[in-house]
C-alpha positions as CSV (number, residue, x, y, z in Angstrom):
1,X,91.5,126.0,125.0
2,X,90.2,123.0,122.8
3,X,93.3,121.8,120.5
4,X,92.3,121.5,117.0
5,X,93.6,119.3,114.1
6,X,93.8,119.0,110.8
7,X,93.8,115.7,108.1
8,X,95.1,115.4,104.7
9,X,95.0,111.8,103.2
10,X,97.3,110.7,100.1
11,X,96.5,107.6,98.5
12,X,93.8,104.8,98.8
13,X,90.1,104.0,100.1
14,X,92.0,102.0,102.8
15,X,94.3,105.2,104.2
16,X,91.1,107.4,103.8
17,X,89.5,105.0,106.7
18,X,92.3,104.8,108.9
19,X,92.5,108.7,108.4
20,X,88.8,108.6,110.0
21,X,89.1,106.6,112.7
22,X,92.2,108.1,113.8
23,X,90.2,111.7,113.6
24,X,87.7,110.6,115.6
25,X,89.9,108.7,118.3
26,X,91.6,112.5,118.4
27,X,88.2,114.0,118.5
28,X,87.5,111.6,121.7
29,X,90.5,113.0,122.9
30,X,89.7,116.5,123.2
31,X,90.8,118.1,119.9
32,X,88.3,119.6,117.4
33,X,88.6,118.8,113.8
34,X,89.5,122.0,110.9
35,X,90.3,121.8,107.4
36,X,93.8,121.2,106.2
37,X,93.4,125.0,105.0
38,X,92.8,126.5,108.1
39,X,95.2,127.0,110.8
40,X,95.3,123.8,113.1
41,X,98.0,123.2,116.4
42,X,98.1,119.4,114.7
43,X,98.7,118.6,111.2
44,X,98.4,114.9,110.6
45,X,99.6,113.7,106.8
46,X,98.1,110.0,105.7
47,X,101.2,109.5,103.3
48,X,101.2,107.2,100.0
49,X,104.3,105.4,98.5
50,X,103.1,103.5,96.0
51,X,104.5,105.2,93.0
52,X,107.0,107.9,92.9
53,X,104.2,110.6,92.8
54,X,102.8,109.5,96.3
55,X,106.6,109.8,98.1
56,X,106.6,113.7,96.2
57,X,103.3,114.8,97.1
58,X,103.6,113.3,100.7
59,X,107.0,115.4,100.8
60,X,106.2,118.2,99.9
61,X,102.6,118.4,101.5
62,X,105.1,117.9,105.0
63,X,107.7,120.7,103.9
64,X,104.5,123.0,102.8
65,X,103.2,122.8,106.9
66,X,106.6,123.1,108.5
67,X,107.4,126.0,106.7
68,X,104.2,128.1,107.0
69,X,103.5,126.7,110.0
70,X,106.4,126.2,112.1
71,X,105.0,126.6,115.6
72,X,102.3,123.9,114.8
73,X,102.3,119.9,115.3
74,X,103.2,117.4,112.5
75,X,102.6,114.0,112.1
76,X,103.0,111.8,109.7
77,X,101.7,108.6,109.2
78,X,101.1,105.6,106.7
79,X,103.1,104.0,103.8
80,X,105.8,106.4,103.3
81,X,106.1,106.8,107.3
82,X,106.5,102.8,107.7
83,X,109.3,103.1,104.5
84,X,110.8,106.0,106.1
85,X,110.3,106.3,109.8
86,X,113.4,107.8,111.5
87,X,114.1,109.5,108.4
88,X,111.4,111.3,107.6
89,X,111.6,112.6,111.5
90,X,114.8,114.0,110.9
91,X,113.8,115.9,107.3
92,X,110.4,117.1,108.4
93,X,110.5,118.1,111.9
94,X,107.6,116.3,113.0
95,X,106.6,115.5,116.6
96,X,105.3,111.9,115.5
97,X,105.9,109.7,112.9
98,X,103.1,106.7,113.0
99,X,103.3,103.9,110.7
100,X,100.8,101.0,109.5
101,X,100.5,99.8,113.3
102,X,99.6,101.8,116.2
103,X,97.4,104.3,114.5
104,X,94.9,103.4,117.3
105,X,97.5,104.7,119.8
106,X,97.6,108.3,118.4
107,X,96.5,110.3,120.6
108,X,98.4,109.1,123.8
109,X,101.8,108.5,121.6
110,X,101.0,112.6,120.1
111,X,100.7,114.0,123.7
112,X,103.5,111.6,124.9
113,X,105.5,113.5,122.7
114,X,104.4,116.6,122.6
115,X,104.2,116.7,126.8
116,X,107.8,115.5,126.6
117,X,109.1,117.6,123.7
118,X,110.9,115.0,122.1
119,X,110.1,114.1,118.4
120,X,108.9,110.2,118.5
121,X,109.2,107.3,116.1
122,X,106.4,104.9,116.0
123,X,106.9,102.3,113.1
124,X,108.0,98.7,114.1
125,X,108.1,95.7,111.7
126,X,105.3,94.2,110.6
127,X,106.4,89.7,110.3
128,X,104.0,87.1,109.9
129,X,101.6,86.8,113.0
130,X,101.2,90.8,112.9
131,X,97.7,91.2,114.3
132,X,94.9,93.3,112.9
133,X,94.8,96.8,114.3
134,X,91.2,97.4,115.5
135,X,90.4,100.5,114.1
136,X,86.6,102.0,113.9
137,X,84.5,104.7,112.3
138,X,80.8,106.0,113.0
139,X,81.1,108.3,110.1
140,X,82.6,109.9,107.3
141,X,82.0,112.7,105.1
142,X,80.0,111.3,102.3
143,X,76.7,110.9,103.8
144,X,75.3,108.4,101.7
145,X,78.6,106.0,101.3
146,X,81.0,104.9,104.4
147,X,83.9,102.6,103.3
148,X,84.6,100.2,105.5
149,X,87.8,98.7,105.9
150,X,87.7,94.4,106.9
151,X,91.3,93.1,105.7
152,X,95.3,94.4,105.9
153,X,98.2,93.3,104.0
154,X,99.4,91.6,101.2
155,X,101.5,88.6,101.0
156,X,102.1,88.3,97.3
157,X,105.2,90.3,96.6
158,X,104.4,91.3,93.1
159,X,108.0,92.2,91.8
160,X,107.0,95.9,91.5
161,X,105.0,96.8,94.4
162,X,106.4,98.7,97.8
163,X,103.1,97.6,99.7
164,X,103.9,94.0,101.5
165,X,106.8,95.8,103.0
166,X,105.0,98.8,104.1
167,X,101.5,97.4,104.8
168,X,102.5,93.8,106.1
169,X,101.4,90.1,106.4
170,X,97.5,89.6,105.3
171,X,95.7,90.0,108.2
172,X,91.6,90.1,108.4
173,X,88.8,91.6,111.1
174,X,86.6,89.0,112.5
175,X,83.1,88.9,111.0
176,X,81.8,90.4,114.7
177,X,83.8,93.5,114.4
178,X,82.2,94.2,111.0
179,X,78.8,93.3,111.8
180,X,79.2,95.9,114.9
181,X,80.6,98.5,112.5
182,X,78.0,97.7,109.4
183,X,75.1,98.3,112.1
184,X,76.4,101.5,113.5
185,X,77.1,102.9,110.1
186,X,73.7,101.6,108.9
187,X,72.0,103.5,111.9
188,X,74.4,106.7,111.2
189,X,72.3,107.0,108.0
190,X,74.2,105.4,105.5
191,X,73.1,103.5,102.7
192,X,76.1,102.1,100.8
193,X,78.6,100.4,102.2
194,X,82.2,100.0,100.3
195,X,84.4,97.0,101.3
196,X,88.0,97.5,101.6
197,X,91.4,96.0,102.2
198,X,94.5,96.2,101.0
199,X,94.2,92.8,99.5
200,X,90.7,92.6,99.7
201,X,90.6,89.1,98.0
202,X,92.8,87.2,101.0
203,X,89.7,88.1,103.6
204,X,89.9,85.9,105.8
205,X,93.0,83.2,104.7
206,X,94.6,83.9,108.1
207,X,92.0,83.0,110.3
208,X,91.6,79.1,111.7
209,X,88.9,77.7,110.0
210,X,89.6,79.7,106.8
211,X,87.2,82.3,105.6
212,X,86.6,83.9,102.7
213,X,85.8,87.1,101.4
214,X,81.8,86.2,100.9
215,X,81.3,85.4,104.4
216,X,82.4,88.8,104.9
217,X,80.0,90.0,102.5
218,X,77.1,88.1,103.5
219,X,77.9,89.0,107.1
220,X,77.0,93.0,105.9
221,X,74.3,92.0,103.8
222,X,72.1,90.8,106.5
223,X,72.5,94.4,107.9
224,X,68.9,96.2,108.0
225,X,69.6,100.1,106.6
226,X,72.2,99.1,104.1
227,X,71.0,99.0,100.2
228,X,73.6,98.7,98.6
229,X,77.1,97.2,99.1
230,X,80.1,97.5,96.8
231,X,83.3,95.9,96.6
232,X,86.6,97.5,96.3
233,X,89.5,96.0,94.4
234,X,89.5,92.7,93.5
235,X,92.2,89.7,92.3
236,X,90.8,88.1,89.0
237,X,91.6,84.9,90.7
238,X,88.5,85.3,93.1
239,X,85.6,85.7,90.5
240,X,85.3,82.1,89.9
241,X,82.0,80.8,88.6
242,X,81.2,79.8,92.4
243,X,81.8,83.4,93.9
244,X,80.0,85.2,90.6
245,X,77.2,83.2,91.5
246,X,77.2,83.5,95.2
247,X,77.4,87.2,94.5
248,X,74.3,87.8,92.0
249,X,72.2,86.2,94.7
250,X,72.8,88.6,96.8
251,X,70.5,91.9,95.9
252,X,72.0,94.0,97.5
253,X,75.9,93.9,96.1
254,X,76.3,95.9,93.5
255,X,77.1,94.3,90.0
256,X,80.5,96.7,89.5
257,X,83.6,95.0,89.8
258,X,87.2,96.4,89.9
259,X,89.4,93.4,88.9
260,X,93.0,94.3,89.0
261,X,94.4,93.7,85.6
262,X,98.3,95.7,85.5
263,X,99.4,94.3,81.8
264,X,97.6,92.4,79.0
265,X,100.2,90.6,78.5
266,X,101.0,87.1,79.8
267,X,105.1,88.4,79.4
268,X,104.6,91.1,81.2
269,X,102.2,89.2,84.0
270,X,105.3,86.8,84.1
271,X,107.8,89.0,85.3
272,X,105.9,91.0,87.6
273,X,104.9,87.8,89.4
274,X,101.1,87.9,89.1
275,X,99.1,85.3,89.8
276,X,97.0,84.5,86.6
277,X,97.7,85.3,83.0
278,X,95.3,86.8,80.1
279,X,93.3,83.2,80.1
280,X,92.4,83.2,84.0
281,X,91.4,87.1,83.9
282,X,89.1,86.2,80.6
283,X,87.4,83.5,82.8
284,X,86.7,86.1,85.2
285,X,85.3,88.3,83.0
286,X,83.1,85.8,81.5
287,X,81.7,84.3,85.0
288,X,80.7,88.0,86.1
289,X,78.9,88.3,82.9
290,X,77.5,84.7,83.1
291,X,75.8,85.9,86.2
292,X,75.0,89.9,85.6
293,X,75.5,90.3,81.8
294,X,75.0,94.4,82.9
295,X,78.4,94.4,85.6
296,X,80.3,97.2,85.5
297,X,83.8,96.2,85.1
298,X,86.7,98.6,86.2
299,X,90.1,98.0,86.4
300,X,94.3,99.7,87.1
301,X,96.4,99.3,84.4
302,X,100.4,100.2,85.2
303,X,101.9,100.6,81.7
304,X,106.0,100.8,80.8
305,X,107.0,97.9,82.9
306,X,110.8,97.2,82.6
307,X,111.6,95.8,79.3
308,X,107.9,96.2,78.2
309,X,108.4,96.0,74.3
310,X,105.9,97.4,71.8
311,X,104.3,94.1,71.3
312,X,103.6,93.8,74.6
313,X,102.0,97.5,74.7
314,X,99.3,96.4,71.9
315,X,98.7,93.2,73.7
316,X,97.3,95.4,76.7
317,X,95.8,98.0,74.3
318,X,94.0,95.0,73.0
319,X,92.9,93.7,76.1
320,X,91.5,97.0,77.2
321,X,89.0,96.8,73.9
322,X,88.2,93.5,74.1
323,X,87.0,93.7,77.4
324,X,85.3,96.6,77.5
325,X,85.8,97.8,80.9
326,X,83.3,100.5,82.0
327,X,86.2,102.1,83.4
328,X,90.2,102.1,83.7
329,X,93.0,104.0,85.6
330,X,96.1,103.8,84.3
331,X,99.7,104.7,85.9
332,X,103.1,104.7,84.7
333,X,106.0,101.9,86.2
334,X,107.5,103.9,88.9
335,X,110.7,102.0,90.7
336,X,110.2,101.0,94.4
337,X,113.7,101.2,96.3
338,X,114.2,97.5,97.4
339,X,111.5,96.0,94.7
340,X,113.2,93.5,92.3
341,X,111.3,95.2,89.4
342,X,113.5,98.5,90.3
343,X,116.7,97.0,89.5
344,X,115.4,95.4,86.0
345,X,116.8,95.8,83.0
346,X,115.0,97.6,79.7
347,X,114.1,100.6,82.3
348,X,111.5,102.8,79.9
349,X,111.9,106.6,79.5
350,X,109.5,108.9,81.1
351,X,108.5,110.5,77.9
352,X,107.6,106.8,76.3
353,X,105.7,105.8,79.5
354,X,103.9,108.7,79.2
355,X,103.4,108.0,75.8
356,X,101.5,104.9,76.7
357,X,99.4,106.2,79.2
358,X,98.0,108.5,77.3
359,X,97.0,106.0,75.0
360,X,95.5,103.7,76.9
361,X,93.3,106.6,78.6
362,X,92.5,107.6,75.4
363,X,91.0,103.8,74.9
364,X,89.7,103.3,78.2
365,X,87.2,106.7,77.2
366,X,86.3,105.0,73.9
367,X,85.0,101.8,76.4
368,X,83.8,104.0,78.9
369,X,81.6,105.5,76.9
370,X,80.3,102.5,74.7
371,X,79.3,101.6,78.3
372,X,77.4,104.3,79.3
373,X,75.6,104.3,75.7
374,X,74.9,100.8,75.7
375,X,72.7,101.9,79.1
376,X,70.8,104.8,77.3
377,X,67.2,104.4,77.3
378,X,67.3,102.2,80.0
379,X,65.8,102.0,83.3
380,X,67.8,102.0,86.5
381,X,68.4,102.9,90.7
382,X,70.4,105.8,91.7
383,X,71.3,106.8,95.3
384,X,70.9,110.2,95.9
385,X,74.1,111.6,96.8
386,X,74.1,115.7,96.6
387,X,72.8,118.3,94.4
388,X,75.0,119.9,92.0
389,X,75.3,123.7,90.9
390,X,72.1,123.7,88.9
391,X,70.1,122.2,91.7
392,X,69.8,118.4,90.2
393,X,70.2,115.4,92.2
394,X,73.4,113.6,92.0
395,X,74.5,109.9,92.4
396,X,75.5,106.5,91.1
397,X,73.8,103.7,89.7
398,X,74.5,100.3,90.8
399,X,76.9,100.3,88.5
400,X,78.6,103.4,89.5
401,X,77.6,105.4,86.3
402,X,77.7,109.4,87.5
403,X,74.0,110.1,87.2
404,X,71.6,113.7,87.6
405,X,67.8,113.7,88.0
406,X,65.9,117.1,87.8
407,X,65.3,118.8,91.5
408,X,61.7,116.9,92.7
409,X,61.1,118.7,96.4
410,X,60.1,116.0,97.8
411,X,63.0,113.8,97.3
412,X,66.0,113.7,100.2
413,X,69.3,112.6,100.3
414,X,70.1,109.2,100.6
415,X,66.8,108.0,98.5
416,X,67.1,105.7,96.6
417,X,64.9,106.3,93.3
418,X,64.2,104.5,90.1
419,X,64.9,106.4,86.7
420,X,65.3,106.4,83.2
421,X,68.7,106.7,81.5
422,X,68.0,109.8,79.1
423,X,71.4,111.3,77.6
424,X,75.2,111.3,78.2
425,X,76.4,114.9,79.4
426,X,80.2,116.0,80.7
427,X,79.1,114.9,84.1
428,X,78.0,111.9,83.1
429,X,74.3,110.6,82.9
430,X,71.0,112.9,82.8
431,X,68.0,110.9,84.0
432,X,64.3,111.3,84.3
433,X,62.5,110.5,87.4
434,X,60.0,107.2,87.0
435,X,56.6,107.8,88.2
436,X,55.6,106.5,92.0
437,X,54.1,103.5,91.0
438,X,57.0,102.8,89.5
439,X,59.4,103.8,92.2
440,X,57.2,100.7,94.0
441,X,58.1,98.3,92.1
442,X,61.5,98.3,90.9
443,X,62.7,99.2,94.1
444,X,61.0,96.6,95.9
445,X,61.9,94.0,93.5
């Protein structure tokens, strides 16, 4: 009988990729793929641990299987499993505990233990000349958008971040590995591509000659079948007047950009060690809108940093407006075990960092929507993505604004169509449908 198994994936674009490609090297293996819900011989957990929020839900999502599923499989795998390896094999019970490396290995390390019936610990260390783990996916379950992971690691040791312990060295795929993956993907039917990494700004710093990350876009935008590609997080550092330049060139990358801001203030940026202060993100902003005065800009925001005074609070509440981001999440300092920003002093209270995140989403809304009205009236692309309860077409814009055009039968997912930008709703944007001619032309333009 056919084993089946089941995925649940905490935490980032980058874990939901490995979570595919290590489904579908199980699926090559024999096993047949359920949901989470259903009753599965193999559980496998993608963990987070990242904030505070990712170790509890990763927990708990572990202690949930084992206890109403005992007689079934569980692994465990990503950040928390590199933390926590040998420990978390002894609280959970599972069979296999994978962590950043040797996710291509899980098949033959899962029946190596299950054949043997001995639980097995699969995390090493990850030092400097840890190689990039080959992974690959031919699909994924949005059928119009495939991430696609290029780069691992991050070398910057930000004082409050787990992740350069958990996830490693930077470490980058060659530019033939994702020109094989771009085509298959392309030829799989998808449209948009999403570019990936946990530090997706260091592509290609480890390699000898040095790279950077537009070679690695430029490499995907000769793919035929791809429309659109977007870019996932990005260090302010990068967008210098060069790369903003290099990238409005380029049609088919879409003018959105999420450029990691954390604090507004050049204190705060200070002690948690980032690498630019307000100035140098400002720059950044302008050289995007030098090149595409319509970009999209989206960014994180972590709020109640040790010793973060009031002061410093408005200085980020000011940024936020200034800017005008399209877009912001915002998260509260959670301590890292073994991160110098856990043992600070001026530690906030839960109820004040709270405080402050509710503020600031309150803010970001206010921007978000002077965004989306500042595109009302306006003419636009949107890949068609699904149709939602009333039977209107969903997608995004270039820009990623959340867009609905009235049901047209002759229109098919993964389209892309030209519209005009009509009215704001709760689910975002409605839209009318431009005429054929018009299709023509601003499509092909």
């Amino acid at each position: 009988m056919t084993k089946t198994v089941a995925f649940h994936t905490l935490g980032c674009k980058v874990n939901q990729y490995d979570s595919q490609a290590m489904l579908e090297l199980l699926r090559a293996a024999g096993y047949r793929a359920v949901p989470f819900s259903a009753d599965a011989d193999v559980y496998v957990i993608n963990t987070c641990t990242v904030t505070g929020t990712g170790d509890r839900k990763s927990m708990q999502t572990a202690r949930r299987i084992r206890r109403e599923h005992p007689d079934s499989a569980l692994v465990l795998c990503g950040c928390l499993a590199q933390r926590k390896g040998e420990d978390l094999l002894r609280e959970t019970g599972a069979a296999l505990v994978l962590g950043t490396q040797h996710r291509a290995r899980i098949a033959e390390l899962l029946e190596r233990a299950l054949s043997s019936g001995t639980p097995l610990c699969a995390v090493d260390q990850l030092p400097p000349g840890t190689p990039y783990e080959t992974l690959r996916v031919s699909t994924q379950e949005e059928h119009t958008r495939a991430t696609m992971k290029i780069q691992e690691g991050c070398s910057n040791r930000c004082t409050y971040c787990i992740i350069p312990e958990v996830r490693g060295p930077i470490r980058s795929r060659t530019l033939e590995d994702i020109r094989m993956e771009a085509q298959a993907l392309a030829e799989a039917g998808f449209r948009e591509l999403v570019l990936t990494g946990i530090h997706l700004s260091s592509y290609g710093r480890d390699f000898t000659p040095r790279l950077e990350l537009m070679d690695a876009i430029r490499c995907v935008h000769g793919i035929d079948g791809i429309g659109r590609i977007r870019l996932g997080s990005l260090e302010p550092t990068v967008a210098t007047e060069a790369f903003a330049g290099a990238v409005a060139a380029l049609p088919k990358v879409c003018p959105q950009f999420h450029l990691a801001l954390q604090s507004g203030s050049d204190t705060v940026l200070h002690r948690m060690a980032r690498r630019y202060n307000m100035d140098m993100y400002r720059t950044a902003v302008r050289n995007i809108r030098k090149a595409m005065p319509d970009a999209a800009l989206t960014t994180d925001i972590l709020t109640g940093f040790p010793g973060e005074t009031e002061q410093e609070f408005r200085e980020t509440c000011e940024a936020v407006r200034s800017i005008g981001f399209a877009r912001i999440h915002v998260f509260p300092f959670s301590p890292r075990e073994g991160t110098p920003a856990a043992s600070m002093p001026g530690q906030l209270s839960r109820e004040e960092k709270e405080r402050r995140v509710r503020e600031l989403i309150r803010i970001g809304a206010g921007t978000a929507a002077a965004y989306q009205n500042a595109w009302i009236g306006r003419e636009s692309t949107v890949l068609l993505e699904e149709r939602d309860s009333g039977g209107r077409w969903t997608g995004c814009t270039p820009e990623y604004l959340q867009v609905s055009v009235d049901a047209d039968p002759t229109l098919s997912r993964g389209q892309l169509v030209s519209v005009r930008l009509d009215e704001i709703v709760p689910e975002g944007i409605r839209a009318t449908l431009l005429s054929d001619e018009k299709q023509e032309d601003e499509i092909h333009e």
